[in-house]
C-alpha positions in Angstrom: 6.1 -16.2 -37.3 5.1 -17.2 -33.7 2.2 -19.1 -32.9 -0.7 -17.1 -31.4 -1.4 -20.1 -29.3 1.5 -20.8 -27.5 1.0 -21.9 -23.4 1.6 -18.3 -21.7 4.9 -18.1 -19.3 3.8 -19.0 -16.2 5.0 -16.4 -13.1 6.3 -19.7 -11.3 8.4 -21.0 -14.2 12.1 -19.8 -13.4 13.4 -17.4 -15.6 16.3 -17.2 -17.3 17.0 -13.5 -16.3 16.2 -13.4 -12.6 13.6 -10.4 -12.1 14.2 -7.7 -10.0 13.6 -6.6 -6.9 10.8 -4.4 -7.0 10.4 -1.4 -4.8 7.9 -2.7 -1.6 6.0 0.5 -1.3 4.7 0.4 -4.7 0.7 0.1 -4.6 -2.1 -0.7 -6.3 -2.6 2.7 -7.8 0.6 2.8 -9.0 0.6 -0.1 -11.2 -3.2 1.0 -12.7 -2.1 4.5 -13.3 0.7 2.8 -15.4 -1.9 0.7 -17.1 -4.0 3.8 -17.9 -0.3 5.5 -19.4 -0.1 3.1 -21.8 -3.4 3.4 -22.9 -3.4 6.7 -23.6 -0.4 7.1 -24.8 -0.5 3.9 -27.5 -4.2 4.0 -27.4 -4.3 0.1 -26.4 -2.4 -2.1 -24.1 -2.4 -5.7 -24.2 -3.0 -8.4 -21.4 0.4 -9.8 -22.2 2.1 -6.9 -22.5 0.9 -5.7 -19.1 1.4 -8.8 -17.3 4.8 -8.9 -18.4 5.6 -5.5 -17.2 4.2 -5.1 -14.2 6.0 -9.0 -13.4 9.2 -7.5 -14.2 8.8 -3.5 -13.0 6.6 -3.7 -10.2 6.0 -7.4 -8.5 4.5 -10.6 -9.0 2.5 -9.6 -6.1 0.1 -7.4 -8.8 -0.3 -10.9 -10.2 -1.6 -14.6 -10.0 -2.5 -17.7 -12.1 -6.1 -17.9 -12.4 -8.2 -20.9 -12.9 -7.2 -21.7 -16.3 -4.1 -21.7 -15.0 -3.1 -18.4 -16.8 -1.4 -15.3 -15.2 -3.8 -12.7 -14.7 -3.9 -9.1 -13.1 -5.1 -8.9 -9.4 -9.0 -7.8 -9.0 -7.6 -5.0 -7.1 -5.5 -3.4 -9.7 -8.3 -4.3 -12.4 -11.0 -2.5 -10.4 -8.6 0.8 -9.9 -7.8 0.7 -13.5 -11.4 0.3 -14.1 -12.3 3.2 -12.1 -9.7 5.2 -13.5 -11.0 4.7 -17.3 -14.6 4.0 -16.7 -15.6 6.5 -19.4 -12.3 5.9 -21.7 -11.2 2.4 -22.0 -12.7 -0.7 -23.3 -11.9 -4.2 -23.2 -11.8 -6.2 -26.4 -12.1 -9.9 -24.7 -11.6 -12.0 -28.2 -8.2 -10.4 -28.5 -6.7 -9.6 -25.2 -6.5 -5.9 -24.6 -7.7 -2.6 -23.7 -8.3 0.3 -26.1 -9.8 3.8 -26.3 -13.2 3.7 -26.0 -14.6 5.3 -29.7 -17.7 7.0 -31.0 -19.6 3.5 -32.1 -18.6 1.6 -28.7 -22.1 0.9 -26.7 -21.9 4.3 -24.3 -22.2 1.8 -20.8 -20.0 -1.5 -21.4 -16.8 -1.9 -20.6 -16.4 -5.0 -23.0 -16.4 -5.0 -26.4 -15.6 -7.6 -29.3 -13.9 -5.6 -31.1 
Protein backbone atom coordinates (compact mmCIF):
# COMPACT_ATOMS: atom_id res chain seq x y z
CA UNK A 1 0.00 0.00 0.00
CA UNK A 2 1.56 3.38 -1.00
CA UNK A 3 2.28 5.93 1.44
CA UNK A 4 -0.13 8.89 1.38
CA UNK A 5 2.79 11.05 2.20
CA UNK A 6 5.10 10.59 -0.39
CA UNK A 7 7.01 14.00 -1.93
CA UNK A 8 4.68 14.79 -5.08
CA UNK A 9 6.56 14.51 -8.70
CA UNK A 10 7.79 17.54 -9.33
CA UNK A 11 6.96 19.09 -13.22
CA UNK A 12 10.83 19.71 -13.46
CA UNK A 13 11.98 16.19 -12.43
CA UNK A 14 12.61 14.40 -15.96
CA UNK A 15 10.40 11.72 -16.67
CA UNK A 16 10.93 8.58 -17.68
CA UNK A 17 8.24 8.72 -20.55
CA UNK A 18 9.01 12.09 -22.19
CA UNK A 19 5.50 14.00 -22.35
CA UNK A 20 3.96 15.11 -25.27
CA UNK A 21 3.78 17.82 -27.22
CA UNK A 22 0.70 19.47 -26.43
CA UNK A 23 -1.42 21.29 -28.95
CA UNK A 24 -0.41 25.36 -28.56
CA UNK A 25 -3.83 26.66 -29.08
CA UNK A 26 -5.25 24.97 -26.25
CA UNK A 27 -6.58 27.63 -23.58
CA UNK A 28 -7.55 28.13 -20.40
CA UNK A 29 -11.13 27.25 -20.92
CA UNK A 30 -10.33 24.23 -22.27
CA UNK A 31 -8.38 22.67 -19.54
CA UNK A 32 -11.35 23.94 -16.80
CA UNK A 33 -14.04 22.68 -18.91
CA UNK A 34 -12.09 19.25 -18.65
CA UNK A 35 -11.82 19.75 -14.97
CA UNK A 36 -15.61 20.41 -14.72
CA UNK A 37 -16.06 16.78 -17.05
CA UNK A 38 -14.60 14.91 -14.56
CA UNK A 39 -16.52 16.26 -12.00
CA UNK A 40 -19.56 15.56 -13.13
CA UNK A 41 -19.05 12.66 -14.60
CA UNK A 42 -17.12 10.84 -11.45
CA UNK A 43 -18.65 13.32 -9.17
CA UNK A 44 -15.04 14.31 -7.77
CA UNK A 45 -11.71 14.91 -9.21
CA UNK A 46 -8.55 14.97 -7.32
CA UNK A 47 -5.69 17.64 -7.20
CA UNK A 48 -3.38 14.80 -8.27
CA UNK A 49 -5.21 13.43 -10.63
CA UNK A 50 -5.76 16.72 -12.42
CA UNK A 51 -2.33 17.91 -12.18
CA UNK A 52 -1.24 14.89 -13.77
CA UNK A 53 -3.53 15.08 -16.63
CA UNK A 54 -3.52 18.23 -17.68
CA UNK A 55 0.80 17.87 -17.38
CA UNK A 56 0.58 15.12 -19.78
CA UNK A 57 -2.71 16.08 -22.17
CA UNK A 58 -2.61 19.64 -22.24
CA UNK A 59 0.88 21.55 -21.05
CA UNK A 60 2.94 22.20 -18.15
CA UNK A 61 2.14 25.75 -19.04
CA UNK A 62 -1.53 25.13 -16.99
CA UNK A 63 0.87 24.46 -14.17
CA UNK A 64 3.67 25.63 -11.65
CA UNK A 65 5.31 24.75 -8.28
CA UNK A 66 3.96 26.90 -5.72
CA UNK A 67 5.60 28.00 -2.54
CA UNK A 68 5.62 24.80 -0.84
CA UNK A 69 7.28 23.68 -3.61
CA UNK A 70 4.37 21.61 -4.86
CA UNK A 71 2.78 21.55 -8.39
CA UNK A 72 -0.28 23.36 -8.47
CA UNK A 73 -2.99 24.52 -11.09
CA UNK A 74 -2.52 28.14 -12.59
CA UNK A 75 -4.94 30.90 -10.89
CA UNK A 76 -6.22 31.33 -14.24
CA UNK A 77 -7.52 27.94 -14.88
CA UNK A 78 -8.68 27.70 -11.08
CA UNK A 79 -10.71 30.92 -11.37
CA UNK A 80 -12.46 29.63 -14.87
CA UNK A 81 -13.18 26.33 -13.24
CA UNK A 82 -14.46 28.24 -10.32
CA UNK A 83 -16.65 30.25 -12.39
CA UNK A 84 -17.81 27.41 -14.26
CA UNK A 85 -19.06 25.37 -10.95
CA UNK A 86 -19.71 28.16 -8.67
CA UNK A 87 -23.03 26.74 -7.62
CA UNK A 88 -21.93 22.83 -8.11
CA UNK A 89 -18.51 22.02 -6.96
CA UNK A 90 -16.79 22.10 -3.69
CA UNK A 91 -13.44 21.81 -2.52
CA UNK A 92 -12.65 19.48 0.24
CA UNK A 93 -9.03 21.09 1.33
CA UNK A 94 -8.06 18.16 4.02
CA UNK A 95 -8.09 15.68 1.21
CA UNK A 96 -7.21 17.15 -2.00
CA UNK A 97 -10.19 17.35 -4.40
CA UNK A 98 -13.29 18.70 -5.76
CA UNK A 99 -16.71 17.14 -5.42
CA UNK A 100 -20.40 17.77 -6.04
CA UNK A 101 -21.62 20.24 -3.93
CA UNK A 102 -24.67 18.27 -1.72
CA UNK A 103 -27.78 19.21 0.21
CA UNK A 104 -25.80 19.78 3.78
CA UNK A 105 -22.80 21.73 2.08
CA UNK A 106 -22.97 25.58 3.56
CA UNK A 107 -25.09 27.22 0.36
CA UNK A 108 -22.12 30.10 -0.22
CA UNK A 109 -18.48 28.42 0.32
CA UNK A 110 -16.63 26.97 -2.01
CA UNK A 111 -14.45 24.94 0.68
CA UNK A 112 -15.48 22.42 2.63
CA UNK A 113 -13.76 19.81 5.13
CA UNK A 114 -15.38 17.21 4.00
Amino acid sequence: MPDDKQEPDRLDKPLAIPLPQTDPGITVLRVALWMQEEVYEWGKLSHKHAINHIAHHFGKRFLYINPNGNPAIIEDVLAEFERLTETTVVWCKPRRYWRLRRAGDPPNAREVRR
